[in-house]
C-alpha positions as CSV (number, residue, x, y, z in Angstrom):
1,X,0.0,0.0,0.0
2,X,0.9,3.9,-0.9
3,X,2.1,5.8,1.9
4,X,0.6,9.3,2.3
5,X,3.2,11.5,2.3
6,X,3.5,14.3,5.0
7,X,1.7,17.8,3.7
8,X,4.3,19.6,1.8
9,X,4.7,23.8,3.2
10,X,4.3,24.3,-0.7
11,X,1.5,22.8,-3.0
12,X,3.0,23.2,-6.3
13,X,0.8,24.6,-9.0
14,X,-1.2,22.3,-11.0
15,X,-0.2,23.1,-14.8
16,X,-0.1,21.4,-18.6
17,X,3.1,18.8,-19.3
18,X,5.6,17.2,-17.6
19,X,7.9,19.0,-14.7
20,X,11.3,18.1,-13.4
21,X,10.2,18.8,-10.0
22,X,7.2,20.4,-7.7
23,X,9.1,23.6,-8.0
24,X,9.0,24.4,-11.9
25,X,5.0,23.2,-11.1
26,X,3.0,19.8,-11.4
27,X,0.9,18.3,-13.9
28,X,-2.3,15.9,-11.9
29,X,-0.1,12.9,-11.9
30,X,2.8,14.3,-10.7
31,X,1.1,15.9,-7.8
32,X,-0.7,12.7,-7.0
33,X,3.0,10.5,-7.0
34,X,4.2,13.2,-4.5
35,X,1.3,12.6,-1.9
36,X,1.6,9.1,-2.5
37,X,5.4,9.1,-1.4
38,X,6.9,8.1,-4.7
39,X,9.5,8.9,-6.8
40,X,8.4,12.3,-8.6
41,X,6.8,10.9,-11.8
42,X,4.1,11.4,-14.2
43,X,3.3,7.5,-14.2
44,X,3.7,6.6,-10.0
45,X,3.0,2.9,-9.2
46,X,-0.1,4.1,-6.8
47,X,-2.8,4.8,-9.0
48,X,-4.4,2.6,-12.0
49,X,-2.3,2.6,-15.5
50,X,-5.2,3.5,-17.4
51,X,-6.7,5.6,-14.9
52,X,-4.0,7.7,-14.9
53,X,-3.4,8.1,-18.3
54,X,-6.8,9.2,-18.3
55,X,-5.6,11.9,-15.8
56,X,-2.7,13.3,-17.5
57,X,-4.5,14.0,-20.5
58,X,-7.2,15.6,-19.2
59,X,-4.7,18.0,-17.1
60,X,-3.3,19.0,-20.3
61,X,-6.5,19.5,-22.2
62,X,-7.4,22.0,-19.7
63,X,-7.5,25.5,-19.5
64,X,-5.9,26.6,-16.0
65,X,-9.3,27.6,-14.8
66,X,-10.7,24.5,-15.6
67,X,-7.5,22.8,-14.1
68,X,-8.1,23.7,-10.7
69,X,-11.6,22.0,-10.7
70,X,-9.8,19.2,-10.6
71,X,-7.2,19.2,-7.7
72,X,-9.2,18.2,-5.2
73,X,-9.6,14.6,-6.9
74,X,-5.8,13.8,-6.7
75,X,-5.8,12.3,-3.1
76,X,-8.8,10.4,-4.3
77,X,-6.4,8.0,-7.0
78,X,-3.7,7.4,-4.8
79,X,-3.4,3.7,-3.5
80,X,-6.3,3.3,-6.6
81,X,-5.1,0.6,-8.5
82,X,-6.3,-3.3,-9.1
83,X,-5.2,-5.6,-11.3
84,X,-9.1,-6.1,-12.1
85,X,-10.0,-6.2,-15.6
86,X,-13.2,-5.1,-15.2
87,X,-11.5,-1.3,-14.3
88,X,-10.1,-1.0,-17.7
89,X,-12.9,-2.2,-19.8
90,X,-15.4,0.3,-17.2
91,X,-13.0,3.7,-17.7
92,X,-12.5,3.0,-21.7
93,X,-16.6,2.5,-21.4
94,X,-17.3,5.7,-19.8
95,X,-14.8,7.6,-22.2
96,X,-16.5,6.4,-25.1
97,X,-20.0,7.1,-24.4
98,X,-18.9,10.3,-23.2
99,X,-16.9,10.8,-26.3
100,X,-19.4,9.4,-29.1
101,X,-22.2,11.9,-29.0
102,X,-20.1,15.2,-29.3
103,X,-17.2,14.0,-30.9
104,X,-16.4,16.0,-34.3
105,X,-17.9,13.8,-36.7
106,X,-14.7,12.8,-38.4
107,X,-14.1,11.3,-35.1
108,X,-17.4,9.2,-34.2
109,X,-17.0,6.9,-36.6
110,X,-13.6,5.8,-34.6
111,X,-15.2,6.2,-31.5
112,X,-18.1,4.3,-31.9
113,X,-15.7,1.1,-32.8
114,X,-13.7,1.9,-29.6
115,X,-17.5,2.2,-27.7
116,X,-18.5,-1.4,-29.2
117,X,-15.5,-2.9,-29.0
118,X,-15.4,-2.0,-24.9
119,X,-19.2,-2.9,-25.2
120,X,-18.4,-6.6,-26.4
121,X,-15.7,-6.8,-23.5
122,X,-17.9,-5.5,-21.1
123,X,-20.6,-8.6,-22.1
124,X,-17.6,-11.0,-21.6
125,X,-17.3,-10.3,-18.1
126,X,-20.9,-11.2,-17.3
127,X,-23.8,-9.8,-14.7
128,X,-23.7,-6.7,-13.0
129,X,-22.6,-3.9,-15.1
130,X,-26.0,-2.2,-16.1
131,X,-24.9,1.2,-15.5
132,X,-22.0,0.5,-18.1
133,X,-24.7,-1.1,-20.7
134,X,-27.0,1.6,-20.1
135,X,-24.1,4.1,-21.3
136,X,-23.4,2.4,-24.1
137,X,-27.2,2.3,-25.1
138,X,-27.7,5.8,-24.5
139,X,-24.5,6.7,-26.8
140,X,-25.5,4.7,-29.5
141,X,-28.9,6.1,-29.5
142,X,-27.3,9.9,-29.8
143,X,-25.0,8.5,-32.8
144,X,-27.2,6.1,-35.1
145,X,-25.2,6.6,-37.7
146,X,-21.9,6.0,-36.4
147,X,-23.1,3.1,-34.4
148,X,-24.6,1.4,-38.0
149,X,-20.8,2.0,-39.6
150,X,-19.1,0.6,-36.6
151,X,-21.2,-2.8,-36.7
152,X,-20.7,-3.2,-40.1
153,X,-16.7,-2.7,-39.9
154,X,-15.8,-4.5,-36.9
155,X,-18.7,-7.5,-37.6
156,X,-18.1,-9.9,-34.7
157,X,-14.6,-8.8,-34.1
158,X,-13.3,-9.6,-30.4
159,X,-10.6,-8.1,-28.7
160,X,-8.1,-10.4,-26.2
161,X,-8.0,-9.3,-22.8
162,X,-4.4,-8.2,-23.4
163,X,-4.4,-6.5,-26.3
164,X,-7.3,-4.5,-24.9
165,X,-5.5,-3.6,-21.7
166,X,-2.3,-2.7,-23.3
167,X,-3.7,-1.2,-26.5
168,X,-7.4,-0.8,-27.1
169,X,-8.0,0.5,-24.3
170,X,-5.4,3.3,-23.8
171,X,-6.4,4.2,-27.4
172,X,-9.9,4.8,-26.9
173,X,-8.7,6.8,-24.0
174,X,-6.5,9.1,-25.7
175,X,-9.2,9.4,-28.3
176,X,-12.3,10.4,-26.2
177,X,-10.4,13.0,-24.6
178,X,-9.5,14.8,-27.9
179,X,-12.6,13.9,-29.2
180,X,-14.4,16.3,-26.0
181,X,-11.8,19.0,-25.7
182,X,-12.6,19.7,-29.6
183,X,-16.2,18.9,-29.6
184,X,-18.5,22.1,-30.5
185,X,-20.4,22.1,-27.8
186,X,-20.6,24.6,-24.6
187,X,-17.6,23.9,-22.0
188,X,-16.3,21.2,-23.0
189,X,-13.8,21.6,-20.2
190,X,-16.5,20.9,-17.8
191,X,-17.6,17.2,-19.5
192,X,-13.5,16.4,-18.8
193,X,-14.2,17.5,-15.8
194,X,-17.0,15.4,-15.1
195,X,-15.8,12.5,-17.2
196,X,-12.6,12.4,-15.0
197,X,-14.6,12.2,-11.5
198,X,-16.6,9.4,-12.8
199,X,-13.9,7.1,-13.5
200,X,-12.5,7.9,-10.1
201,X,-15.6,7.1,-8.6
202,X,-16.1,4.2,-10.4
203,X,-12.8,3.2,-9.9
204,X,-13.0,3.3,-6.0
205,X,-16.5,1.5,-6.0
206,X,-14.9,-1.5,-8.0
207,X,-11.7,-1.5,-6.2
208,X,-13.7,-1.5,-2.8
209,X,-12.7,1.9,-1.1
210,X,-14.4,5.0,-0.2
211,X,-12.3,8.3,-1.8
212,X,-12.9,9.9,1.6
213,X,-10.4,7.5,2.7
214,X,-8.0,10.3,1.6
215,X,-9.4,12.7,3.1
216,X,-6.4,14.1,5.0
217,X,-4.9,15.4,1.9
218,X,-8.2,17.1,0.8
219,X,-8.4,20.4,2.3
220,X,-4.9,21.0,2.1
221,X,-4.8,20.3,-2.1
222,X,-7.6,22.2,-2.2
223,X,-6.1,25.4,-0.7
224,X,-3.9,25.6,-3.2
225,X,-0.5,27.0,-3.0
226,X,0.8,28.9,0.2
């Protein structure tokens, strides 16, 4: 297990990219590796692979007001991780069906293949995933056409679990982020936002642990620097 590390004098500012240490500033990950203990890093060992990657790139999509919506949710994905498959077929999910509707429409087409690819996973792993289901419903419903094209050019196409862990999945990721920050729709900041405290949320349900568990880092992230 992570170690929380003791609250710094300094909270380094959360900004776009990689930093060489907390004083030049610190991008989501970065910050959350610090509180963790870890070596200063962009990819620390405490928080899901995917789940993080879903982080970083939604700290660098960001506009710095938008950023700081978002600090208070980096003691929630330290000590987040699993080895549970289930985690990254449920975050490539919820990126996707976020993604699919808005998406620039040179994009949806790609993005509903990503959505029913993670769809035919997600029915792989058996009961208990109707909120995941219901998403990918209700995404398909908003893109009809998209959907249609995506049947017909991935057929019955199945996806092994590794190549979807290592792969697929971090694809669709990358993807659905782009795909919101350049969607033409009102604050699109605000759906990466949202779509990054979902998977958090999600993430600590299936992993079995409350966020407030981190609790003691909360108020003091949220303060900002000194």
């Amino acid at each position: 297990m992570s170690r929380v590390a003791p609250i710094p004098d300094i909270v380094p500012v959360l900004s776009a990219g990689r930093h060489r240490n907390p004083r030049k500033g610190a991008c989501f990950m970065e910050m959350a590796s610090f509180l963790a203990g870890e070596r200063w890093s962009d990819h620390p060992q405490c928080t899901h692979p995917l789940l993080a990657s879903l982080a970083r790139m939604v700290n660098d999509c960001l506009s710095d007001a938008d950023r700081s919506r978002i600090v208070v949710r980096i003691p929630d994905v330290v000590g987040l991780t699993s080895d549970a498959f289930e985690i990254d077929v449920a975050i490539a999910t919820r990126a996707a069906a976020a993604a699919l509707p808005i998406a620039p429409a040179a994009r949806q087409n790609v993005m509903a293949v990503g959505l029913l690819t993670s769809q035919r996973a997600l029915a792989g792993l058996g009961d208990g995933y109707d909120d995941l289901h219901t998403l990918c419903r209700a995404a398909f419903i908003a893109a009809p056409e998209a959907h249609a094209w995506a049947r017909r050019y991935a057929r019955d196409a199945r996806t092994s679990e590794r190549t979807f862990r290592r792969q697929t999945a971090p694809h669709i990721v990358s993807y659905a982020v782009e795909g919101i920050a350049a969607a033409c729709v009102d604050d699109p900041g605000s759906r990466l936002v949202t779509l990054l405290g979902a998977c958090i949320d999600d993430t600590a349900a299936r992993v079995g642990r409350s966020v407030n568990q981190a609790a003691p880092w909360r108020d003091s992230v949220a303060a900002g620097p000194a």
